[in-house]
Structures are given as C-alpha cells and as structure tokens.
C-alpha positions as CSV (number, residue, x, y, z in Angstrom):
1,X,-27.5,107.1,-203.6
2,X,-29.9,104.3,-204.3
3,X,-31.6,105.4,-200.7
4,X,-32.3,108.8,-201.9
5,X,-33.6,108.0,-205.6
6,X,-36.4,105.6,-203.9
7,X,-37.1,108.6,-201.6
8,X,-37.5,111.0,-204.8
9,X,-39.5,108.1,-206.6
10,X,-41.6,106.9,-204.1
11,X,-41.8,109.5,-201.7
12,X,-42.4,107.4,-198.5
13,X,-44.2,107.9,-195.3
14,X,-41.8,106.8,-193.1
15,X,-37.6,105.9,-193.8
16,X,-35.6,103.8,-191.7
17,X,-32.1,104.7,-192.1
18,X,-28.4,102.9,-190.6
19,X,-26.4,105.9,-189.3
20,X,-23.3,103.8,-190.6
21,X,-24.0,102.7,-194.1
22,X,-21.4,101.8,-197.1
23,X,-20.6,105.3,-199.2
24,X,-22.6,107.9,-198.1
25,X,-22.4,108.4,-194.3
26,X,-26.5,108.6,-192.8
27,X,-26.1,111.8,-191.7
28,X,-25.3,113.1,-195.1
29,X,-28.3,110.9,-196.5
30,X,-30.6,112.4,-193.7
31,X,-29.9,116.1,-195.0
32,X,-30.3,115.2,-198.0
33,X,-33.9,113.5,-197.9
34,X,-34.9,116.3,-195.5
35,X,-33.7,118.9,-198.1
36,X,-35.8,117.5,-201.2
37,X,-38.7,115.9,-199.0
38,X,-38.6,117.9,-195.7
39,X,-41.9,115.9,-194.4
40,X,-40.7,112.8,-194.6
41,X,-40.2,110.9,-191.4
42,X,-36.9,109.3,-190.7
43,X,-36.4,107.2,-188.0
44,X,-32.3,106.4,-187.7
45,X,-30.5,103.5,-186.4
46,X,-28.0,102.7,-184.9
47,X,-25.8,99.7,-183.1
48,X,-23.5,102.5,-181.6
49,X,-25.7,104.3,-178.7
50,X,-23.8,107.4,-179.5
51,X,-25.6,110.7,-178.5
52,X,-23.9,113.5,-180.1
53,X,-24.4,111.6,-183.5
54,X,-28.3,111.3,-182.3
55,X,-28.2,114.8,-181.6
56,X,-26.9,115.8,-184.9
57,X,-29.6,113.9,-186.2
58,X,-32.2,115.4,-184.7
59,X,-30.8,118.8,-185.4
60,X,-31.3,118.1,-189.1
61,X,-34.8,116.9,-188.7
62,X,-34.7,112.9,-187.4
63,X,-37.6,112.2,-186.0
64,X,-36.6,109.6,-183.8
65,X,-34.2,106.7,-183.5
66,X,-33.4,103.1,-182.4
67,X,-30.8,101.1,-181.3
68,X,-29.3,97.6,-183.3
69,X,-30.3,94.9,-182.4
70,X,-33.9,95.8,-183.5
71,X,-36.6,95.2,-180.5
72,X,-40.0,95.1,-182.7
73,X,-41.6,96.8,-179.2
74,X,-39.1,99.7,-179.9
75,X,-39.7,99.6,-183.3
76,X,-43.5,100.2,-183.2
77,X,-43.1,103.1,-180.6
78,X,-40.6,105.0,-182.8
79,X,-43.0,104.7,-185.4
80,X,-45.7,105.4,-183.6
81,X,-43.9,108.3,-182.2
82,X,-43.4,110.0,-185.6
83,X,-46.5,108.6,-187.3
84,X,-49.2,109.1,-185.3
85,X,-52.0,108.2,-188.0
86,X,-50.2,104.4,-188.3
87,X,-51.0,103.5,-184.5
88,X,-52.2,100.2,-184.2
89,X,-56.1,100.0,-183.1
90,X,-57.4,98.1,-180.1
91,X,-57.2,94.8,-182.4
92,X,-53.8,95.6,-183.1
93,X,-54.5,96.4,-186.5
C-alpha cells in the first residue's frame, strides 16, 4: 500500500518492484500502478527466475525485469531499456 501512495504522490519515472513482497503480492501492485499511472515504467525483480510470472508481468505492462542478486551492469541495461532519455553519455554521465 505504502508502494502505491508514493506512486500516486510522486509519480515517478521509473519503479523498481520485488515480485515477492510482504502483503500485497507485485503482480497485484504492478496492475495497480499501471491502472492509475499507465506510463510509468516498472522494472520487476525477482530472485526466482520464473517465466510465467515474468510473462504475466509483461502482460500487464512491465517493462522489463531483473534477477536477485542485483548485477549494477543489468541494472543500467533494464533501465536503459525502458528509459531511453536516462542513458548514460560518453562520460558516463
């Protein structure tokens, strides 16, 4: 629930969101941001590489997801991936 009100207040660029969370399952949470903010970006993870719940995901409007533990090379890509304006420049910047 707390996930969703930041979403509604603060209406953010990009969400990364555990599949698995305490309460409210992430697919649930996922069709719920995507049904008050439908262009938000959410990028799911997960420590389970389970692809019908990926699939399910993406069905509902994901747009992408990574694996636990976090690789910060995986990271940027699925980021990048969903948010093109936020690629890094030739500094890295």
């Amino acid at each position: 629930e707390e996930a969703i009100s930041i979403t509604e207040r603060d209406d953010p660029l990009i969400i990364l969101q555990d599949i698995k969370m305490p309460g409210r399952d992430g697919i649930e949470t996922l069709r719920r941001v995507k049904k008050r903010r439908p262009n938000n970006r959410v990028i799911m993870v997960t420590g389970l590489d389970d692809a019908q719940r990926m699939e399910e995901a993406k069905g509902l409007g994901a747009d992408g997801y990574i694996t636990n533990p976090l690789v910060l090379a995986d990271l940027v890509r699925a980021v990048t991936e969903a948010a093109p304006e936020l690629k890094p420049n030739q500094e890295g910047r």
